[in-house]
Steps between C-alpha positions, in 0.01 A plus 500: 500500500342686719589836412130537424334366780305761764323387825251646692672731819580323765418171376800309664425688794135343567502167699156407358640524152746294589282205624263523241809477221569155687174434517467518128857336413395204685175486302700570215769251616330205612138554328276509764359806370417450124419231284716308299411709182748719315452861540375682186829676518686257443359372179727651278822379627346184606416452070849626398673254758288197352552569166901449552407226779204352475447264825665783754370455830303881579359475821879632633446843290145485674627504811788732448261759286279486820766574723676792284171626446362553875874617594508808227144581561493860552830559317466695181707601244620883312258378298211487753492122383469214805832364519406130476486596140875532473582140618243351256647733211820352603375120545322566156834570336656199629231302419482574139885459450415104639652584871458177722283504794717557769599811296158627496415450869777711618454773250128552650670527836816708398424796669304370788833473752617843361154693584302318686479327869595165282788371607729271380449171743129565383580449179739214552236300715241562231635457190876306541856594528518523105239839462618663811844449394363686176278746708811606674739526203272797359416643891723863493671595783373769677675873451456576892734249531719517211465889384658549167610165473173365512493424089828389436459271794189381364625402236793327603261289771302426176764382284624262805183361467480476116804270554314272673244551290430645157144542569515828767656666192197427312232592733723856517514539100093462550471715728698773347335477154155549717630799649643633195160467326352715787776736541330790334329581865848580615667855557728509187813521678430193649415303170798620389690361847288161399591505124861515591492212726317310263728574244823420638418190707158337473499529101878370489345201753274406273731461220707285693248339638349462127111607569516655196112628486582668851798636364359683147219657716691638758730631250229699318333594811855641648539687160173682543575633781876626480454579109129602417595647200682249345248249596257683359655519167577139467119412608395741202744318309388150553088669457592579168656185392177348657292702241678340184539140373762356653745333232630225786163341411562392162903432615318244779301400207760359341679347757192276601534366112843425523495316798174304370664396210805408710281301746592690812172528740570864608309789638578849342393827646603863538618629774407881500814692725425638807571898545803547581643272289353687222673784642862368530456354129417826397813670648694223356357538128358774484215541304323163541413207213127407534618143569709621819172531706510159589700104419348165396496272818508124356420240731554099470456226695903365586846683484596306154219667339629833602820431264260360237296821483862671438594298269199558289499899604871566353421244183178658366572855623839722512632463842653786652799309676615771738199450645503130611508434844480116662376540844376142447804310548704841762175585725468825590586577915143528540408145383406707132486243182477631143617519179515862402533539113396785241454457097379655181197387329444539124352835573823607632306547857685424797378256759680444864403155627492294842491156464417312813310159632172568695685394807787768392202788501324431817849540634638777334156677588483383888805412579541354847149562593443184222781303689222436790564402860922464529461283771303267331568179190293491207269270707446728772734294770720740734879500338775389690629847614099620564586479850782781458331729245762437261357619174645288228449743231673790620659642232910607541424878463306463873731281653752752434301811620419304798860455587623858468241639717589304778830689462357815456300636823464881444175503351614791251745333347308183510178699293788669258687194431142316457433719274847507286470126505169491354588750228658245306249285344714251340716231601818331379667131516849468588659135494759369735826361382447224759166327420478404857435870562208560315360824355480835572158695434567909468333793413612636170847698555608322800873457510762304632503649810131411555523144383759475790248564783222355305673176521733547827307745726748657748830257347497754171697772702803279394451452115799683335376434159296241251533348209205543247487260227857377523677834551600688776259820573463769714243519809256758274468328206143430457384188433300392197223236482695147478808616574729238719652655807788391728541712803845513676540533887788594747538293798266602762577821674796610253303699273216754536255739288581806380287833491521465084299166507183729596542684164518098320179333722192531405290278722366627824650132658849605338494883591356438893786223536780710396371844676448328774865328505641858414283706804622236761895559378526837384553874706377794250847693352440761219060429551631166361543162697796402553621148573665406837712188502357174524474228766858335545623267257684149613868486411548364094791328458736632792401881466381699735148590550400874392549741760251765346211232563601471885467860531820631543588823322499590132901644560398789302614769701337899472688750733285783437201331644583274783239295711274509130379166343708459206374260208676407206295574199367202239547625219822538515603269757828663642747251681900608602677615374248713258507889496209553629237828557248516817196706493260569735125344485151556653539364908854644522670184355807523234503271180807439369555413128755456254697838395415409162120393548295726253278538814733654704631723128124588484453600862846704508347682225185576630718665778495213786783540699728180495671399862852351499454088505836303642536096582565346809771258502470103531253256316202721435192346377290679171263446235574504120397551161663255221465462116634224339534495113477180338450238205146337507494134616328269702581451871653848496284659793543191714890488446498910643300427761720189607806705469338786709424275734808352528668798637271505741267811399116559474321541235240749598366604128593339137341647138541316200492672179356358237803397231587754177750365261541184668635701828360529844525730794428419853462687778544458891448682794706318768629529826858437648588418835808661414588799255788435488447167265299673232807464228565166573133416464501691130790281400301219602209589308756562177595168509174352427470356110355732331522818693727790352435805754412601848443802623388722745147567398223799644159403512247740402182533688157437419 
C-alpha cells in the first residue's frame, strides 16, 4: 500500500503541518470548508458505483475523498504521481466490480492511518465502527516494531480481520492489483519480492475468495514479471490469433440457433482467455487449435435453464463427456456455479462451454465483493450477529486457517504454513458416519490424520485409526471427495501422536497440533525426538499404574557409562529380558535398542561402538512394538484395543493396514507398567476371533 508513497523531509516533524492537516480533515470531515458538490475526482468511481447501485448515498465518499486527499497532500509516488491517485485507482476498482458503499469509503481512506497523522479514533468518529474496522484490517504493522516479521504478521492481523469480515480482503486484492499495474517503477528485485507474494498468497486469496477478474489479472501481471519471456510469447500468440477469423464465431453462431429453436432465452458470447491461461494450455497441448483461444460463456435467466442449455448442447452437438462438470448442483468452495461441458460441431471444431445464470456470472466474476455488506439482510437491516462481526458467509477454508494460526505464533512458520495451505486450491467433502456430525471440508489430499484435528482440534492425539467407507484404514490414507469417515479415539490421555503422523498431515492445523504435542514431550536422541513417558495413567482393572510415566527409571542398565541418560530406542522398543546394544548419542546420552534392531546392525557396521546393556531386576516398566496378523472383520480394532486395555496397558500409537486377501495387520506401540507381562499380553491378543499372529514388531522411521 504504501510502498510508493514519499513525503516531503521532515513533514511529521513540523507542528504547523500538523494543525493545518486537522485543519483540513475537519473541513474535510464535517464540511465546513467545501460545498456539498462532488469533487471532479471522484466522478469516475462515483458513475461506476451507480451503475451497480443506483440510489447510493455519495456525500460519505465526499467527505472521505476530502479527508484522504488533504492528509496525502505532499505524498508522491515512484512514479512522481500524487498519491491520492492510488486510493481512487483502488476505490475505482471496487466500484466497477459493484463494491457497496461502506467498501468504497474505507478504501479511499486505507492508507491514511498507515502514512498519515490519521488515526484510527478519527476515522471511527467520522465515518462508523464498520469502515474503521475495515481501515484497520488493511493498516500494516510497522517494521520498527515488528522487523522481519512485519509481513507475515500483516498478514495474519489481516486475515483475523477477513474473518470478521470478507470485505478487508477485498479492499487488499484492490489494492494489490493497483500496485501491480504500477510496479514497473520498482527496482527489479523488488518486483520480483512483490510478484512472489502475490503469487503465493494474494492470487490464491482471490481464488478462494472467488473475485475471479482480480484473480486472472494478477495472474498475468505476476507472470510478466517472474517469466517475461514466456509472457511474451503467449501475448504474440494470442496477437496472432487476433489477426485471423476466429472459428468460435460461427460455433457461437450455431449455438444461438439451437437454443432459439429450443426456446431457451440465452445470451452467448466468447470469452477470449486471459495470458496465462493461454500459456498453461499450450504446455498442456502443445501446439494450440484456433478454437483454444477462448470458450462460449452462455448465460440464462434461472438454474433449470442451465440443464436445458445442456440438454440441447449434447443433443444437437457431440458432447465430449470427460469433460462435464456440474458445479451447479456441488458449488465450488468459492461460491463458483457452472456447468463446464465441451463438444464437437459438424465441422469437427471443438468448443469448451460455461453454462451459468446471470446471477451465477456476477458471482463467479466478483465473488464476495458481489455478496455486499455481511452484516447486513437483503433489506439493508443489521443481522442478528451485526453486533459481533460475525460474517455469515465465511467460507470453511477461512474458518480453518483462522484456527491454526492461533496455534501457530512464530511468525515463520505461520507465513510458510500460510503459504503451504494456500497452495492447494481445491477442496474435498468427507461425510460422517454419524449424521449428527456433519461434514468435513478439506483441501485436496488431506488424510485421515487431518480430518481428525479438523473435526476434534487437540482430542485427535488419541485416534488410533478410522474407518473409511466401512473398512478399517490407516491414519495416511487420503481421503477422496465423498468419502464417509469414522475416526476412532483412545480414552483421554492413553494414547498420543507419533513423529510418523508429520510425514501423513498435510494441513498446517494438523501438522502445528501434532509438532507441537511432540516438542512439549520429546528430548532429541540420534537428532531425532524422542518420546518420554506420558502423564500417569489411573489403575484399569486392578493393575498397577505404569511406573515409566511416574518417572522412575527405564531398568536398562549401561556399566560402561554410568551417571549418562539412557533412553530406550522406538523403533525397536527394547523391554527385559531383550539382548540389547547401547550406543552413545549427541549430549552424552546412551540409546539402547534391540540386539537385533537393523538400526543398531546398521550402526555396528558403520563402526559405532556398541556398550554392554543388562536389566535391573523387579517390575520394570517399557514401551513396545506389536504386530498382530489377522482375518478382516468388523469390530476387530475395537476388540484389540479392549483386550489391550484390559491388561491394563497404553496404547500410545496404533496403524491399520489397509486389508490384502481378506487379511489385516495392525500395529501398536504400547507401554507396560510392567515388562515382565508382555507374553501374557500377546496371548491375550491371540485369543481374539480372528487374529492368527503376534509378534514383536520394529518400527521404521520416517
Amino acid at each position: 500500500m504504501s510502498a510508493e508513497a514519499t513525503a516531503p523531509s521532515g513533514r511529521r516533524g513540523h507542528r504547523r503541518d500538523v494543525l493545518r492537516l486537522r485543519q483540513l480533515g475537519r473541513a474535510a470531515i464535517f464540511g465546513t470548508a467545501v460545498g456539498n458538490r462532488l469533487p471532479d475526482a471522484l466522478e469516475h468511481v462515483a458513475q461506476a458505483h451507480r451503475r451497480h447501485h443506483p440510489g447510493a448515498e455519495l456525500d460519505i465518499l465526499r467527505r472521505a475523498y476530502l479527508l484522504a486527499e488533504s492528509a496525502h497532500r505532499g505524498q508522491t509516488r515512484k512514479s512522481g504521481e500524487p498519491y491520492i491517485t492510488h486510493p481512487l485507482a483502488v476505490t475505482l476498482i471496487l466500484a466497477e466490480l459493484g463494491a457497496e458503499t461502506t467498501t468504497l469509503t474505507a478504501s479511499l481512506l486505507h492508507d491514511t492511518v498507515e502514512d498519515t497523522e490519521v488515526t484510527l479514533d478519527q476515522v471511527g468518529t467520522a465515518f462508523g465502527d464498520e469502515v474503521r474496522h475495515l481501515v484497520d484490517g488493511v493498516t500494516k504493522l510497522e517494521k520498527v516494531d515488528y522487523g522481519a516479521a512485519a509481513e507475515p504478521e500483516t498478514f495474519r492481523k489481516m486475515l483475523v480481520a477477513t474473518g470478521s469480515d470478507v470485505r478487508v480482503m477485498s479492499i487488499k486484492l484492490a489494492d494489490r492489483l493497483h500496485n501491480m499495474r504500477t510496479l514497473g517503477v520498482m527496482r527489479p528485485e523488488k518486483q520480483a519480492r512483490i510478484a512472489r507474494v502475490t503469487r503465493d498468497v494474494l492470487i490464491p486469496l482471490a481464488e478462494r475468495l472467488g473475485v475471479q477478474t482480480l484473480k486472472t489479472e494478477l495472474e498475468d501481471l505476476v507472470f510478466a514479471v517472474l517469466h517475461p519471456e514466456d509472457h511474451s510469447r503467449a501475448q504474440e500468440l494470442i496477437r496472432e490469433h487476433a489477426e485471423r477469423p476466429d472459428p468460435l464465431a460461427a460455433v457461437a453462431d450455431a449455438v444461438r440457433e439451437v437454443l432459439r429453436e429450443a426456446g431457451i432465452g440465452a445470451e452467448v458470447h466468447i470469452r477470449p482467455r486471459h495470458v496465462l491461461s493461454v500459456h498453461r494450455a499450450r504446455r498442456k497441448r502443445g501446439q494450440l487449435d484456433p478454437c483454444d483461444y477462448g470458450r462460449l460463456l452462455i448465460l440464462v435467466g434461472e438454474d433449470a435453464d442451465c440443464y436445458a442449455v445442456l440438454g440441447e448442447l449434447h443433443t444437437c452437438f457431440t458432447p465430449v463427456v470427460s469433460e462435464f462438470k456440474d458445479f451447479v448442483a456441488a458449488p465450488k468452495f468459492n461460491l463458483y456455479q457452472s456447468l463446464h461441458t465441451a463438444f464437437l460441431d459438424e465441422a469437427g471444431r471443438l468448443a469448451e462451454v460455461l453454462v451459468r445464470t446471470h446471477r451465477m456470472h456476477r458471482v463467479a466474476e466478483t465473488g464476495v465483493v458481489a455478496l455486499g455488506d455481511p452484516h447486513r439482510s437483503a433489506d439493508g437491516e443489521p443481522t442478528a450477529d451485526d453486533a459481533e462481526r460475525v460474517d455469515p458467509t465465511r467460507p470453511g477454508w477461512l474458518s480453518r486457517l483462522l484456527e491454526w494460526q492461533r496455534q501457530e505464533p512464530d511468525p515463520d512458520t505461520f507465513w510458510s504454513s500460510l503459504r503451504d495451505e494456500l497452495a492447494s486450491d481445491r477442496e474435498i467433502t468427507v461425510f460422517a458416519e454419524r449424521a449428527d456430525e456433519g461434514t468435513l471440508h478439506l483441501p485436496l489430499g488431506a488424510t485421515c490424520v487431518d480430518a481428525a484435528y479438523a473435526r476434534h482440534g487437540q482430542a485427535a492425539h488419541t485416534c488410533l485409526g478410522a474407518r473409511v467407507n466401512g473398512r478399517l484404514a490407516p491414519l495416511r490414507t487420503v481421503l477422496r471427495d465423498g468419502d464417509t469417515l469414522r475416526l476412532l479415539l483412545a480414552p483421554d490421555g492413553s494414547s498420543g501422536p507419533s513423529p510418523d503422523w508429520l510425514d501423513h498431515a498435510t494441513t498446517p492445523a494438523a501438522r502445528i497440533a501434532i509438532r507441537r504435542w511432540l516438542d512439549e514431550r520429546t528430548p532429541e536422541a540420534e537428532g531425532e525426538p524422542e518420546r518420554p513417558a506420558p502423564p500417569a495413567l489411573p489403575r484399569t482393572r486392578g493393575r498397577a499404574p505404569d511406573p515409566a510415566a511416574s518417572g522412575e527409571a527405564l531398568g536398562a542398565v549401561v556399566p560402561d557409562a554410568p551417571g549418562a541418560s539412557v533412553r530406550l530406542a522406538r523403533c525397536c522398543t527394547p523391554v527385559p529380558p531383550d539382548r540389547a546394544l547401547g550406543f552413545t548419542v549427541r549430549g552424552g546420552a546412551v540409546t539402547v535398542h534391540r540386539e537385533s534392531c537393523p538400526s543398531a546392525i546398521r550402526m555396528v557396521g558403520a563402526g559405532r561402538h556398541p556398550l554392554p546393556v543388562s536389566w535391573r531386576s523387579g517390575a520394570v516398566a517399557g514401551r513396545v512394538t506389536l504386530r498382530a496378523e489377522a482375518l478382516g472383520r468388523a469390530e476387530l480394532l475395537a476388540d484389540l484395543t479392549e483386550v489391550i486395555a484390559a491388561q491394563g496397558v497404553a496404547v500410545e500409537h496404533a496403524e491399520v493396514e489397509p486389508p490384502r486377501q481378506q487379511r489385516v495387520r495392525h500395529t501398536y506401540t504400547l507401554r507396560l507398567p510392567d515388562a515382565s507381562g508382555l507374553p501374557g499380553l500377546m496371548r491375550a491378543m491371540r485369543r481374539v476371533p480372528g487374529v492368527y499372529d503376534v509378534s514383536r514388531a520394529v518400527r521404521t522411521r520416517p
